[in-house]
N, C-alpha and C positions, 0 to 999 in steps of 0.2 A: 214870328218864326223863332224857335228854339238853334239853339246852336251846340253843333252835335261836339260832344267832346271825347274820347274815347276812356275809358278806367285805364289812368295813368298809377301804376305802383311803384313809387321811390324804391331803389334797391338797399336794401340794409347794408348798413357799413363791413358789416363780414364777408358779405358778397363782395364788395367792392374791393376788401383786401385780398380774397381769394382769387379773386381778377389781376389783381397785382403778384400775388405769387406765379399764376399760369404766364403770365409776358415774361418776367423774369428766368422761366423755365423753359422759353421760345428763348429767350435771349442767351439761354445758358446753351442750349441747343447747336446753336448757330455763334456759339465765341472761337475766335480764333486764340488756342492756347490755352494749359492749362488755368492760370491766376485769373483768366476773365470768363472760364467755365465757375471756379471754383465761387467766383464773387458772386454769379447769380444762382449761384444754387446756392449759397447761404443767404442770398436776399430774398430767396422763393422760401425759405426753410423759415426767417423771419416774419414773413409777411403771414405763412401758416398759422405760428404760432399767435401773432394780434387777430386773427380770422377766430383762433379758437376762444382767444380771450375774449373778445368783444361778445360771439356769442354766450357764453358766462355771462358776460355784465351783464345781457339782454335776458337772461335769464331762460335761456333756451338751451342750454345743458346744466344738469343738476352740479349741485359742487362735489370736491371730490366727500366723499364718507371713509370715516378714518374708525376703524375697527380696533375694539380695544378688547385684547384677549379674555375671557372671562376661567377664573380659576376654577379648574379642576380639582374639586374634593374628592378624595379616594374611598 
């Protein structure tokens, strides 16, 4: 007998930080008062930005391209 397993897909760590921003932003939701609003919305702001990095590392958004003017001859 074979034993059934189902296609399990690890979630990518960007995933994982983007889950950590959305709790953070239930939590900022739900703080009593501004300084424990303000903490998790710079914690959800943080967790964004390693979401975007990581994706980068993974090579799943391009880097940035940096445009270098080219001179106009008259």
């Amino acid at each position: 007998m074979q034993e059934f397993r189902p296609h399990v897909f690890p979630m990518k760590q960007s995933d994982l930080f983007r889950d950590n921003a959305e709790n953070c932003l239930q939590l900022a939701e739900r703080a009593e008062g501004q300084p424990a609003y303000k903490r998790y919305s710079r914690m959800a702001d943080a967790w964004t930005a390693l979401a975007r990095e990581q994706d980068w590392l993974d090579g799943e958004i391009p880097p940035v391209t940096v445009r270098i003017p080219q001179n106009e001859e008259a």
